[in-house]
KOLVEXSE-91823 format. One record per atom (N, C-alpha, C): atom name; x, y, z; residue in one letter. Coordinates in steps of 0.2 Angstrom, whole numbers. Example, Ala and Ser with C-alpha at 12.3 -4.5 7.8 and 13.67 -1.06 7.14 Angstrom:
% residues 2
{atom N, px 66, py -28, pz 39, res A}
{atom CA, px 62, py -22, pz 39, res A}
{atom C, px 66, py -16, pz 39, res A}
{atom N, px 64, py -11, pz 35, res S}
{atom CA, px 68, py -5, pz 36, res S}
{atom C, px 64, py 0, pz 39, res S}
//
This chain:
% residues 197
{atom N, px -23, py 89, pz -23, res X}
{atom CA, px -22, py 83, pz -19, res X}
{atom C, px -25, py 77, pz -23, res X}
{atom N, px -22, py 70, pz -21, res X}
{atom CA, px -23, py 65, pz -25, res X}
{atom C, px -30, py 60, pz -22, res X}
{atom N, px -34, py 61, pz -25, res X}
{atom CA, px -43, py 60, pz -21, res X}
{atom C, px -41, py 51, pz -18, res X}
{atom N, px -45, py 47, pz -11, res X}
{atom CA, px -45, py 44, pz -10, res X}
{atom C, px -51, py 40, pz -8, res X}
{atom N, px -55, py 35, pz -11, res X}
{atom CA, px -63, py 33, pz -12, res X}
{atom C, px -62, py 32, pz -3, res X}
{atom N, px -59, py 32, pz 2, res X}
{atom CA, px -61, py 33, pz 8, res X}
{atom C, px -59, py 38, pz 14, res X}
{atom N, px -60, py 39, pz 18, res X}
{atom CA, px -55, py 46, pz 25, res X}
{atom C, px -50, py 43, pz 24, res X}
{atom N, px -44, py 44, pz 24, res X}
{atom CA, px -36, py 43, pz 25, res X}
{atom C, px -35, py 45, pz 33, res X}
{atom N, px -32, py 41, pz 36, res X}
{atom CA, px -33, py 45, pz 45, res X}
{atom C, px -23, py 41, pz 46, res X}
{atom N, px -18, py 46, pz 43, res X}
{atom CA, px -12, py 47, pz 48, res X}
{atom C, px -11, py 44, pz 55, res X}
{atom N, px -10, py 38, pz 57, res X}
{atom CA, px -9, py 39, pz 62, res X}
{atom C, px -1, py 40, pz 66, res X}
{atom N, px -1, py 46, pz 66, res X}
{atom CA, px 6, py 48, pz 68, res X}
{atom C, px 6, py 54, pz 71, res X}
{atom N, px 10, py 57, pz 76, res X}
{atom CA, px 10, py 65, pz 78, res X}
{atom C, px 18, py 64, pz 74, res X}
{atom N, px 20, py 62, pz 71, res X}
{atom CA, px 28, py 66, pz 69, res X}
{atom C, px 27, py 71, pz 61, res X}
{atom N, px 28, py 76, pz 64, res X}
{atom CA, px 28, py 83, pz 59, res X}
{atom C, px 31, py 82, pz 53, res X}
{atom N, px 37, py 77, pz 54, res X}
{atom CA, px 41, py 75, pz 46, res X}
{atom C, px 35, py 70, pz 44, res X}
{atom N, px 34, py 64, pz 46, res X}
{atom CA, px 28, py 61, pz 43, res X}
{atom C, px 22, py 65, pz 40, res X}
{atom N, px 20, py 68, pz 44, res X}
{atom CA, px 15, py 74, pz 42, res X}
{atom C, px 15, py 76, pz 36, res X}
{atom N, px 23, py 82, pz 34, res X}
{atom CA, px 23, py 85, pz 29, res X}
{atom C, px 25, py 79, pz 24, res X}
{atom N, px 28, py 76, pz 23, res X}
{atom CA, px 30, py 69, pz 16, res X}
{atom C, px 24, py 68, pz 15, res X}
{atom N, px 18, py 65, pz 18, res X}
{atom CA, px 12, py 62, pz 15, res X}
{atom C, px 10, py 68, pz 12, res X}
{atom N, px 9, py 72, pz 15, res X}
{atom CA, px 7, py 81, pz 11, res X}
{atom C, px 9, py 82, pz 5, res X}
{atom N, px 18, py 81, pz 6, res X}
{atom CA, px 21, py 83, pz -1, res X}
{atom C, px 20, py 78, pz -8, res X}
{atom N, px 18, py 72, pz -5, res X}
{atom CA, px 17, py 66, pz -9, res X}
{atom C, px 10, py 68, pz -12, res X}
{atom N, px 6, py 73, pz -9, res X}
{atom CA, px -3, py 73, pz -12, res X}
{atom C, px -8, py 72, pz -6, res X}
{atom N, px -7, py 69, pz -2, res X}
{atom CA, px -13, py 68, pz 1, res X}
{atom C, px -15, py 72, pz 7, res X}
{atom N, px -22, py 70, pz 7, res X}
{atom CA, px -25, py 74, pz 11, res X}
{atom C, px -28, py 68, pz 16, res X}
{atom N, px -27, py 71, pz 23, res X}
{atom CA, px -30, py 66, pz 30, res X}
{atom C, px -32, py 69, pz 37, res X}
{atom N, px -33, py 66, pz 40, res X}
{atom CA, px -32, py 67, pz 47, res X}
{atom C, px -28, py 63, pz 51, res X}
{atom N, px -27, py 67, pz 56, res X}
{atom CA, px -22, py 64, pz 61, res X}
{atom C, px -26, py 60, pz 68, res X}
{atom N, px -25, py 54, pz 71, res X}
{atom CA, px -25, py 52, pz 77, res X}
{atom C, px -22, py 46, pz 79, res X}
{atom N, px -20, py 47, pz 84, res X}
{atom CA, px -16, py 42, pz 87, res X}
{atom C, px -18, py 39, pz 93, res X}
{atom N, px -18, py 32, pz 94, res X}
{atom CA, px -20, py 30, pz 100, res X}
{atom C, px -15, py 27, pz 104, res X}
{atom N, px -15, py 26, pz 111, res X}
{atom CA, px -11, py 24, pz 113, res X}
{atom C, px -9, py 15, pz 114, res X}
{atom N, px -2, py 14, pz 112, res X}
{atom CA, px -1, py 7, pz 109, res X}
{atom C, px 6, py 7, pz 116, res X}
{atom N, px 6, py 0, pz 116, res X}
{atom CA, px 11, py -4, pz 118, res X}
{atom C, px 17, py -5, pz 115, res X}
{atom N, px 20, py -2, pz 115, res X}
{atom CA, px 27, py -3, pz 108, res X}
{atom C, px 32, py -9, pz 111, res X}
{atom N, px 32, py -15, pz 112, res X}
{atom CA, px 34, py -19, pz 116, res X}
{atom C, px 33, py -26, pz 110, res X}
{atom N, px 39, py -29, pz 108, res X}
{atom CA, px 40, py -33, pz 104, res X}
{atom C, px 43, py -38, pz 105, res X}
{atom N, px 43, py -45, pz 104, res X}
{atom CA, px 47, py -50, pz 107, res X}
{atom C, px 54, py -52, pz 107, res X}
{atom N, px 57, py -53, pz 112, res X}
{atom CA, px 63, py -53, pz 109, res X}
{atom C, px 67, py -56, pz 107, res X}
{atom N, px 63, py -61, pz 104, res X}
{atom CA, px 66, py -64, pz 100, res X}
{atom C, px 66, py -64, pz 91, res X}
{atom N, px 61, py -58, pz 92, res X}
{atom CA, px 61, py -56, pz 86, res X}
{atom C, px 67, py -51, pz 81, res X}
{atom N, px 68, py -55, pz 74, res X}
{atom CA, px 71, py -53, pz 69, res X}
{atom C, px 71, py -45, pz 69, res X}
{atom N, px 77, py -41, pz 68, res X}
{atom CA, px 78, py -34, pz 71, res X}
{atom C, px 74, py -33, pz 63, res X}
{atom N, px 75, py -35, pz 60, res X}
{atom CA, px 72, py -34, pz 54, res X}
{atom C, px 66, py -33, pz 52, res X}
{atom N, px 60, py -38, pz 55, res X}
{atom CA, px 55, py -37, pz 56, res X}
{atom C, px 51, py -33, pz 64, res X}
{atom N, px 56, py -28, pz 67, res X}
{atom CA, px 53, py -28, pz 74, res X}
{atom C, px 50, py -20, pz 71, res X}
{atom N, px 52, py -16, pz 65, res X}
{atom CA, px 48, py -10, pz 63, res X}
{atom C, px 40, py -12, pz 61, res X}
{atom N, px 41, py -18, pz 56, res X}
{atom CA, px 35, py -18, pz 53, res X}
{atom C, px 29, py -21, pz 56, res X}
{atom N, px 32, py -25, pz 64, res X}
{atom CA, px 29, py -26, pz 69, res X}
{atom C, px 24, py -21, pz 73, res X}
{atom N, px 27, py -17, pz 74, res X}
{atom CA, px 27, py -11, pz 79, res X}
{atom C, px 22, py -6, pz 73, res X}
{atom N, px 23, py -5, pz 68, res X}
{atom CA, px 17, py -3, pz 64, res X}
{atom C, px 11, py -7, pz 65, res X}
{atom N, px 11, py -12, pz 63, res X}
{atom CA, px 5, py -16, pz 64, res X}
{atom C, px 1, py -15, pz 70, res X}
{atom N, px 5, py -18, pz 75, res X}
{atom CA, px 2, py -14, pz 83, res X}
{atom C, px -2, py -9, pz 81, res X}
{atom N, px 2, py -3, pz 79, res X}
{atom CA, px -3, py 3, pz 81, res X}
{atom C, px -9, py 3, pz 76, res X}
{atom N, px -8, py 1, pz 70, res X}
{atom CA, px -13, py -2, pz 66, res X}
{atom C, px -20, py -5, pz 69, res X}
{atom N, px -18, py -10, pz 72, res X}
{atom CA, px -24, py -15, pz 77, res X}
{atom C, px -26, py -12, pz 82, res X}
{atom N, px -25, py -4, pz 84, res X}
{atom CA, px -30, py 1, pz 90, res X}
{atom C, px -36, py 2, pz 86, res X}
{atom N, px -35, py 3, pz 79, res X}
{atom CA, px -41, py 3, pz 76, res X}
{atom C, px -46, py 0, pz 74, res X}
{atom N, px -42, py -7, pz 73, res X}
{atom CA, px -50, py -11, pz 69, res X}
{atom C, px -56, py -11, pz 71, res X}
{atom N, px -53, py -11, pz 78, res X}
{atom CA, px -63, py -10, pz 81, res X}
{atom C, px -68, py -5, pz 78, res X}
{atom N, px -65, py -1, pz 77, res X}
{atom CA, px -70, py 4, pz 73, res X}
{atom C, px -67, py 6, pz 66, res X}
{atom N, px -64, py 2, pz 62, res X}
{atom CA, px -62, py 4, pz 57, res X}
{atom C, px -66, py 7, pz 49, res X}
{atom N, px -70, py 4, pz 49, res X}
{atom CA, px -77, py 6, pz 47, res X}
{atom C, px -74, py 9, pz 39, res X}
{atom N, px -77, py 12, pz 35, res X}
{atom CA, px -73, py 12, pz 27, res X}
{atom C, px -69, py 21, pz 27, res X}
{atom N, px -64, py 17, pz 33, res X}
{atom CA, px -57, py 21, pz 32, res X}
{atom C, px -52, py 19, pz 31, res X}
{atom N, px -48, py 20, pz 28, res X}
{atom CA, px -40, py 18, pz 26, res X}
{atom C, px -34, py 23, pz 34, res X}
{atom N, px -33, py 19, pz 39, res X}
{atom CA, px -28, py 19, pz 45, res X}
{atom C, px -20, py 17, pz 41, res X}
{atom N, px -17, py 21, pz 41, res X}
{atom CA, px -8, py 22, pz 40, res X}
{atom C, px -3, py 21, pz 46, res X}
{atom N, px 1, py 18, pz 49, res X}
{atom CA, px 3, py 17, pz 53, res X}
{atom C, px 12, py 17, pz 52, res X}
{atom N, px 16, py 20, pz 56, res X}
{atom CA, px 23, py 17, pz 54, res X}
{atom C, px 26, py 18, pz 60, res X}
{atom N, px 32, py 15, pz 61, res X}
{atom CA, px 38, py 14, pz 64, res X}
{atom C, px 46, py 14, pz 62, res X}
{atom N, px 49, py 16, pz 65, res X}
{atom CA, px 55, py 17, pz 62, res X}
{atom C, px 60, py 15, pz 66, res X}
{atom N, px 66, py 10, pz 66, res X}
{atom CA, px 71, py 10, pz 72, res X}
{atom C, px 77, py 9, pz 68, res X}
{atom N, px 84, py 12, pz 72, res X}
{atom CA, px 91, py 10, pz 69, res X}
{atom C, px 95, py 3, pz 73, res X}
{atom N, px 96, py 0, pz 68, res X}
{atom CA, px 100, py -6, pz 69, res X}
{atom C, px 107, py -3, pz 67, res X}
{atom N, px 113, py -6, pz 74, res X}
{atom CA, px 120, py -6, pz 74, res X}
{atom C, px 123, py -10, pz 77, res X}
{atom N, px 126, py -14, pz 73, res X}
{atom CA, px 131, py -20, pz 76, res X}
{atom C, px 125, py -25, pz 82, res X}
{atom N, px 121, py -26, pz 76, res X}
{atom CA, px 114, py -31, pz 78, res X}
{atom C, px 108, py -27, pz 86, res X}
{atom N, px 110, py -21, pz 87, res X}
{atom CA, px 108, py -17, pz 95, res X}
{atom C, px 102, py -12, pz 90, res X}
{atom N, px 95, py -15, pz 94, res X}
{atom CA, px 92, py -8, pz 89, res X}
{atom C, px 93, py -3, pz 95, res X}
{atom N, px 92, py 4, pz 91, res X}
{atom CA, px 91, py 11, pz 92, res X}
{atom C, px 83, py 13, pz 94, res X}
{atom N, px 81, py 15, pz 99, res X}
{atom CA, px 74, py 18, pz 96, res X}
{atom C, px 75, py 26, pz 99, res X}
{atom N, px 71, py 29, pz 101, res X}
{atom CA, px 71, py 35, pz 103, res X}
{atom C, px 75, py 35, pz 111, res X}
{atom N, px 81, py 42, pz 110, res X}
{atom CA, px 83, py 43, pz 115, res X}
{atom C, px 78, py 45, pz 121, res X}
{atom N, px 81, py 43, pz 127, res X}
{atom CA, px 76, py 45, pz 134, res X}
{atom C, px 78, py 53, pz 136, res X}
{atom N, px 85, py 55, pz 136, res X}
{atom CA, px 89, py 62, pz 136, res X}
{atom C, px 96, py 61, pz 134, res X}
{atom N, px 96, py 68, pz 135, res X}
{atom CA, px 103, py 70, pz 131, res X}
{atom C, px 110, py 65, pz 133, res X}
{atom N, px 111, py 62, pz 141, res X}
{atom CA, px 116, py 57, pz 139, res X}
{atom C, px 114, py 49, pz 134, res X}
{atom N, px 109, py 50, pz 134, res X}
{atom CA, px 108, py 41, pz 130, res X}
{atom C, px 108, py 44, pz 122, res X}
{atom N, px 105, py 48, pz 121, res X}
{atom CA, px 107, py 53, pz 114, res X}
{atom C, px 114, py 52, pz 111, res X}
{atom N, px 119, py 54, pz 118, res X}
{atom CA, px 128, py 55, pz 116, res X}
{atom C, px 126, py 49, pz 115, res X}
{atom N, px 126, py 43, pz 121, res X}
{atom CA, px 129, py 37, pz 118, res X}
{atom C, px 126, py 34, pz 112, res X}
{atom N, px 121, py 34, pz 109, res X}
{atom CA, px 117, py 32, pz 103, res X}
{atom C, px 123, py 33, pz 98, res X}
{atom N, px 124, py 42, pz 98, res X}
{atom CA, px 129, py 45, pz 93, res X}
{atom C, px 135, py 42, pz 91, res X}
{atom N, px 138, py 44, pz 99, res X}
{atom CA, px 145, py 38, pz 98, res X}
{atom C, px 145, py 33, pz 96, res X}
{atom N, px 139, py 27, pz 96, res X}
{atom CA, px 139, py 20, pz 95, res X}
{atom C, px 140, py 21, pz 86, res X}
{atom N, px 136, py 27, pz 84, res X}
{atom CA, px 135, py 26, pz 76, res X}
{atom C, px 141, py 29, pz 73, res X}
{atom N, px 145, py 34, pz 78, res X}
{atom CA, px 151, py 38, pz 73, res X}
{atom C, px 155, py 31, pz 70, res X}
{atom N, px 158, py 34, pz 64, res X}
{atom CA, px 163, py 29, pz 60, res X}
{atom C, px 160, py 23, pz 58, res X}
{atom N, px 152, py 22, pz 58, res X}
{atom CA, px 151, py 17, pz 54, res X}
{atom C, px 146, py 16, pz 53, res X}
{atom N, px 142, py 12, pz 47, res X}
{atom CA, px 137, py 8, pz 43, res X}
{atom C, px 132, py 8, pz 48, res X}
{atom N, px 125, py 8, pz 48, res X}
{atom CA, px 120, py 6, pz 50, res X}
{atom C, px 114, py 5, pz 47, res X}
{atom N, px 109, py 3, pz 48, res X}
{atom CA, px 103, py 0, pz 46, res X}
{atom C, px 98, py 7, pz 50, res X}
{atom N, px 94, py 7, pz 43, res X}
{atom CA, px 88, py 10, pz 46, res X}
{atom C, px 81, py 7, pz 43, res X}
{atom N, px 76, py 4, pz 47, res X}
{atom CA, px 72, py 0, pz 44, res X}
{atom C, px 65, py 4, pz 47, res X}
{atom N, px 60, py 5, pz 42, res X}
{atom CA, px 54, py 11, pz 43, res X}
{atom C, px 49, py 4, pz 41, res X}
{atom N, px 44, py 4, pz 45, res X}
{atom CA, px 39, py -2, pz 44, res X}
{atom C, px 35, py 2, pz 43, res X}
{atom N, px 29, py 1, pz 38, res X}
{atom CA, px 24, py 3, pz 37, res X}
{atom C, px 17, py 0, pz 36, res X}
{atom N, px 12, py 1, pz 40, res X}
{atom CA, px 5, py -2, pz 39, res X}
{atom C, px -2, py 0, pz 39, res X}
{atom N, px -4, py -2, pz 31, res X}
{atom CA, px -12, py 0, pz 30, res X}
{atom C, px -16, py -5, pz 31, res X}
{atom N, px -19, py -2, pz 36, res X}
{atom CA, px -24, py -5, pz 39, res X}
{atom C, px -32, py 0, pz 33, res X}
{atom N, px -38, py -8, pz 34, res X}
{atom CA, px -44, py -6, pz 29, res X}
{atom C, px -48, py -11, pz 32, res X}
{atom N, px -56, py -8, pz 30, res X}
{atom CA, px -60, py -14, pz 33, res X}
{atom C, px -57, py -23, pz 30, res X}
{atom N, px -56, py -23, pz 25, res X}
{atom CA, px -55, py -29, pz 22, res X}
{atom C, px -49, py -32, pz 22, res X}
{atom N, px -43, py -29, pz 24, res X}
{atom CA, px -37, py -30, pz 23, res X}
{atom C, px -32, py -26, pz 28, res X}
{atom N, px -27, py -31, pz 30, res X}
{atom CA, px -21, py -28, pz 34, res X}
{atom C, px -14, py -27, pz 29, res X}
{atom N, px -10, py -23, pz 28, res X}
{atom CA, px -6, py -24, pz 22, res X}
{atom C, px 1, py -19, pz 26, res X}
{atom N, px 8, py -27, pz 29, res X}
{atom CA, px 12, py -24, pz 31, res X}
{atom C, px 18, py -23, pz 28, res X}
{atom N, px 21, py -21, pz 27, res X}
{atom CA, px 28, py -17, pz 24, res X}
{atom C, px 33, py -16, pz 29, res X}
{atom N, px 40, py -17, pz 25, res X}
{atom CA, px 48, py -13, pz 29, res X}
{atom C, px 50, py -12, pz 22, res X}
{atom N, px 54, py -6, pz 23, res X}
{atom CA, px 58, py -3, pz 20, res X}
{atom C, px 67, py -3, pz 23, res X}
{atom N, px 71, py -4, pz 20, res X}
{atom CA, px 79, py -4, pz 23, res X}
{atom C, px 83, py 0, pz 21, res X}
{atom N, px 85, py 6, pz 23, res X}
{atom CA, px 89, py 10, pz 19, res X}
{atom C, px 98, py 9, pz 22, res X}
{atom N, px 103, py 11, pz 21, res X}
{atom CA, px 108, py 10, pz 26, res X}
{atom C, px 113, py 16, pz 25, res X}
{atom N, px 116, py 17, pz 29, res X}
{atom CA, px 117, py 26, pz 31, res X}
{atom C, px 127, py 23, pz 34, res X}
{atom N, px 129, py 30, pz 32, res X}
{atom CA, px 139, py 27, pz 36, res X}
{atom C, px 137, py 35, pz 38, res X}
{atom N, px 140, py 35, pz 45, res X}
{atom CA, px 142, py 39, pz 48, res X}
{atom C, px 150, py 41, pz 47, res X}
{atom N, px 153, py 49, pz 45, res X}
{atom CA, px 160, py 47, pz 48, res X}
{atom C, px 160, py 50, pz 55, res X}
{atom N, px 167, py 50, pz 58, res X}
{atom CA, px 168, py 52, pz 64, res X}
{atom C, px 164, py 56, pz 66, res X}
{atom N, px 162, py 56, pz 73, res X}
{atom CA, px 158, py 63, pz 76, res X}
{atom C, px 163, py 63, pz 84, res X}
{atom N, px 166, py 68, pz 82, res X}
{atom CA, px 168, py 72, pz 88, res X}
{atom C, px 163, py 75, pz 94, res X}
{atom N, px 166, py 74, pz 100, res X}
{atom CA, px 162, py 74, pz 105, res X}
{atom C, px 159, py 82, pz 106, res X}
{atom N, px 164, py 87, pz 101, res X}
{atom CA, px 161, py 94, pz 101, res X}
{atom C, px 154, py 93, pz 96, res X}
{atom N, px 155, py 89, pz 88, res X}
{atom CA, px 150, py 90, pz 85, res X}
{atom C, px 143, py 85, pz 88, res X}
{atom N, px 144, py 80, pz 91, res X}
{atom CA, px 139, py 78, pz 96, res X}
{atom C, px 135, py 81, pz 99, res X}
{atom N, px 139, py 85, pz 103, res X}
{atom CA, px 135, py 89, pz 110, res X}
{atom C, px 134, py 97, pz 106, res X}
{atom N, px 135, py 99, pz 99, res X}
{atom CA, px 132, py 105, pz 95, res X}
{atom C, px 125, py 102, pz 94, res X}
{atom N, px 126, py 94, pz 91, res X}
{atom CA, px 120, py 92, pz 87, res X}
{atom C, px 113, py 92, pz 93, res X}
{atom N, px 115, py 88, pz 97, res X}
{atom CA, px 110, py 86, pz 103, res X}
{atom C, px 107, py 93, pz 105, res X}
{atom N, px 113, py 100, pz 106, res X}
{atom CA, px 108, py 105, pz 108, res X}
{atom C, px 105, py 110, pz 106, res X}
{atom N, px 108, py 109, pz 99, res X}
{atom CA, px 104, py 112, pz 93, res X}
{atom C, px 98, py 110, pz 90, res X}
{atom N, px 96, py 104, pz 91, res X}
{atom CA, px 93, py 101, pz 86, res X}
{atom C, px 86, py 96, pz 91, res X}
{atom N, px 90, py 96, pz 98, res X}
{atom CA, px 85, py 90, pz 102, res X}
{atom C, px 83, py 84, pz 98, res X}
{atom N, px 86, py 79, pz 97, res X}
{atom CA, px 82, py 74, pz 94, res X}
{atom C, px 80, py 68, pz 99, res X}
{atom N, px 77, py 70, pz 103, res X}
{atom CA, px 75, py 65, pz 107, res X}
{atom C, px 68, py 62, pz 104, res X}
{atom N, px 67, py 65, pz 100, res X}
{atom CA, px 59, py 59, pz 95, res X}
{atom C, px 62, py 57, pz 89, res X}
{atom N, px 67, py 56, pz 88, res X}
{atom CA, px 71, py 50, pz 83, res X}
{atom C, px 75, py 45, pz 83, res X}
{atom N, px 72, py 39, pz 82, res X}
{atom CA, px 78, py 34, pz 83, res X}
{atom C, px 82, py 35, pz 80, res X}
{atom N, px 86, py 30, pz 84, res X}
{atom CA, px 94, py 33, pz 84, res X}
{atom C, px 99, py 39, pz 85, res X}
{atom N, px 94, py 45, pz 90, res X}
{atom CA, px 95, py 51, pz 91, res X}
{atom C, px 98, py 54, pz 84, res X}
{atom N, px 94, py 56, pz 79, res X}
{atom CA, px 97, py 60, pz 73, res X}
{atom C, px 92, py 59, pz 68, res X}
{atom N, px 91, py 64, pz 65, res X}
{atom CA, px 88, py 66, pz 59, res X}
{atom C, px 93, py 67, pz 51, res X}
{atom N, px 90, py 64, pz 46, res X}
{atom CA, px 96, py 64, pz 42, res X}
{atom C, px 95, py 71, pz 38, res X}
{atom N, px 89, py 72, pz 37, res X}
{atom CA, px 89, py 79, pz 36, res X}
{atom C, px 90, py 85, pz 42, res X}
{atom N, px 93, py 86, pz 46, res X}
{atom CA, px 94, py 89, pz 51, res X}
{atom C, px 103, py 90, pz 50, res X}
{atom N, px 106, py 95, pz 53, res X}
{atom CA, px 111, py 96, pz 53, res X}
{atom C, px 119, py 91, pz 52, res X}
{atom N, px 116, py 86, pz 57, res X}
{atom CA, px 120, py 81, pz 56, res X}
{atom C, px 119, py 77, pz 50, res X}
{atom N, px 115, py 74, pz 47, res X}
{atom CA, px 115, py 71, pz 43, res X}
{atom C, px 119, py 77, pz 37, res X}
{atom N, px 117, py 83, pz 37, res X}
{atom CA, px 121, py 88, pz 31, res X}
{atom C, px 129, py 86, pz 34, res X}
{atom N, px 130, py 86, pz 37, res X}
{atom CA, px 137, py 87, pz 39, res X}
{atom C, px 141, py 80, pz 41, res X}
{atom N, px 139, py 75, pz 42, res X}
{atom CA, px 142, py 71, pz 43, res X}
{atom C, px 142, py 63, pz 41, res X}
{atom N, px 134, py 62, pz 35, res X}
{atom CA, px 133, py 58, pz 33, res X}
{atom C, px 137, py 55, pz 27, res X}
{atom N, px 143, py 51, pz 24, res X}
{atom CA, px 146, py 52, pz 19, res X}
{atom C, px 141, py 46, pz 14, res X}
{atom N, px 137, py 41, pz 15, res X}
{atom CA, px 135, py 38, pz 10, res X}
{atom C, px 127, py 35, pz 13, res X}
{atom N, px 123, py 35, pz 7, res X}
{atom CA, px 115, py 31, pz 9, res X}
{atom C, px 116, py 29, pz 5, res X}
{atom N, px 112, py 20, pz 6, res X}
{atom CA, px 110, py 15, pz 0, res X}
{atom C, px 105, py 16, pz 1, res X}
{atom N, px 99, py 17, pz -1, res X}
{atom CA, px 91, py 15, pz 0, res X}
{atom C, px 89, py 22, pz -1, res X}
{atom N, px 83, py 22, pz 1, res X}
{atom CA, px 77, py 29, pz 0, res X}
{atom C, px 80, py 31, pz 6, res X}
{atom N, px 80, py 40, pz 5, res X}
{atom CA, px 80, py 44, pz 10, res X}
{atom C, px 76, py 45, pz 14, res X}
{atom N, px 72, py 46, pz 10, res X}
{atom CA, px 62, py 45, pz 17, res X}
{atom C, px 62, py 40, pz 18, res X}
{atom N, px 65, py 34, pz 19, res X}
{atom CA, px 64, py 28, pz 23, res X}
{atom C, px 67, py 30, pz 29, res X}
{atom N, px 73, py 34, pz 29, res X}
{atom CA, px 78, py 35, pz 34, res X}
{atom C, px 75, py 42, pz 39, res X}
{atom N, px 71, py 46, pz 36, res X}
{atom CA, px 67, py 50, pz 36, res X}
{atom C, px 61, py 47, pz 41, res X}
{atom N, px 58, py 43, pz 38, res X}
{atom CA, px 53, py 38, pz 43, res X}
{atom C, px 46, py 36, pz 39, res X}
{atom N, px 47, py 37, pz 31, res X}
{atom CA, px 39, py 36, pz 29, res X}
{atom C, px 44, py 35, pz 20, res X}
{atom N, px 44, py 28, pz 19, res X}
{atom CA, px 46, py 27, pz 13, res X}
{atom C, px 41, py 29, pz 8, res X}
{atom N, px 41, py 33, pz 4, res X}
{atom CA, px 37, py 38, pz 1, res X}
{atom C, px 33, py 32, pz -4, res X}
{atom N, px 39, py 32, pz -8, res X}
{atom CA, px 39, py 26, pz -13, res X}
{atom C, px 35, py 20, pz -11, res X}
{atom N, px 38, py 16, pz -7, res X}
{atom CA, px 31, py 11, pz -4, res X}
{atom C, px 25, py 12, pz -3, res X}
{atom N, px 25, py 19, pz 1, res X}
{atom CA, px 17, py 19, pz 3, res X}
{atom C, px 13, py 24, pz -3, res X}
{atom N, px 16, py 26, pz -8, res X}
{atom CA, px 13, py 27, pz -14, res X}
{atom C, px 7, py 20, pz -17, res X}
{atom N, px 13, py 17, pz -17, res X}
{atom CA, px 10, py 9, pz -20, res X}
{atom C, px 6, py 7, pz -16, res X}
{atom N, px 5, py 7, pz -9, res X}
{atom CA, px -1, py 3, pz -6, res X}
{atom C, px -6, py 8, pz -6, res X}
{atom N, px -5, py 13, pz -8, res X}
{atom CA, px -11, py 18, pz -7, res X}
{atom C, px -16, py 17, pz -15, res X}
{atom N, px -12, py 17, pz -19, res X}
{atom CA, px -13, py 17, pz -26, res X}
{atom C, px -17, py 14, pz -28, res X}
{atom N, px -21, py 7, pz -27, res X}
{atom CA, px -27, py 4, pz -27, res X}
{atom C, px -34, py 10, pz -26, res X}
{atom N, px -31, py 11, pz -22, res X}
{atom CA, px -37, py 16, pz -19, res X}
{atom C, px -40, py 24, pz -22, res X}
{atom N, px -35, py 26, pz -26, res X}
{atom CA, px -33, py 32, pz -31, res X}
{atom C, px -41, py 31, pz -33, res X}
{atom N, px -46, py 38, pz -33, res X}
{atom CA, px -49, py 41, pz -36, res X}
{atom C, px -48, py 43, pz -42, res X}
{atom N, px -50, py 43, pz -48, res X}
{atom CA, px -45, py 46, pz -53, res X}
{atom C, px -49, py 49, pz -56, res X}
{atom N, px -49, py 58, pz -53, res X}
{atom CA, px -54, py 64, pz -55, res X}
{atom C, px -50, py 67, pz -62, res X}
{atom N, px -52, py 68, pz -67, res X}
{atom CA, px -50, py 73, pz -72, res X}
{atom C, px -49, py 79, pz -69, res X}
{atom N, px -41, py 83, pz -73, res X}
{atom CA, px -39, py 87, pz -71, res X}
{atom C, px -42, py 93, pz -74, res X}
{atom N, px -44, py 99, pz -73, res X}
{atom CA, px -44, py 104, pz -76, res X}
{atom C, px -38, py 106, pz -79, res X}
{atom N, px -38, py 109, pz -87, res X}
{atom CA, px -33, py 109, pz -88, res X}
{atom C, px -31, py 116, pz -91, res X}
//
């Protein structure tokens, strides 16, 4: 594991976020407080993830004390309408349908919060849908349940193997926790223990 001069404290319950910081090195804990995810709206879809990070960021400071809080959000932009997480399986269909046969935007906001410092991030990846048929629709929604992802679908999940023909950007953006960015803001912080060799 990659040592950090303070507690690392995840705030997230999503299982993929979880294992990516894992696979990346590190070691944390998990809490989550309950936030308001409610954002202006007149706000730039572009900045509404890295907003939404923040928030959950700012549950903390009250008692942030010399730990390092990780926060993120993820939402899908198509044809300017963002995606967040479906409520059930009809708004799931409709999410799917809106994305079949085309381009969309996946924007992952990340934010580290410290006693000294607030440090916000977005990542942008862009993803093409082709066709989804309303059989592979209603296989994916019932095999897979994505109702805790925006844009109902996970690109490592069936559907993305099967129907995704191109990404521009990081996968783990699209995923929900741009690996690569939040390498870099952790990386200040790096312990740097000699390895047994």
């Amino acid at each position: 594991m990659i040592t950090l001069k303070y507690p690392f404290v995840l705030a997230s319950q999503s299982p993929r976020r979880q294992q990516l910081l894992r696979d990346l090195g590190f070691d944390f804990t998990v809490e989550v407080r309950p936030t308001n995810e409610v954002f202006p709206a007149n706000l730039p879809a572009a900045e509404v993830a890295g907003f939404l990070a923040q928030q959950k960021a700012e549950q903390f400071r009250p008692d942030i004390a010399s730990r390092l809080v990780l926060c993120a959000d993820t939402i899908v932009v198509v044809e300017n309408q963002i995606l967040n997480k479906p409520a059930d399986a009809p708004e799931a269909r409709a999410m799917l349908k809106k994305l079949s046969g085309k381009t969309h935007d996946v924007i992952t906001g990340v934010c580290l919060l410290s006693a000294t410092q607030t440090q916000t991030i977005s990542d942008l990846a862009r993803v093409r849908f082709q066709q989804l048929s309303d059989f592979e629709i209603d296989y994916y929604i019932n095999t897979c349940q994505p109702f805790d992802k925006a844009g109902a679908y996970g690109v490592q999940e069936w559907i993305g193997m099967s129907k995704i023909d191109r990404i521009e950007g990081s996968f783990y953006t699209i995923m929900g926790l741009p690996l690569h960015r939040v390498y870099a803001l952790l990386s200040p912080y790096f312990v740097h223990v000699a390895l047994d060799k």
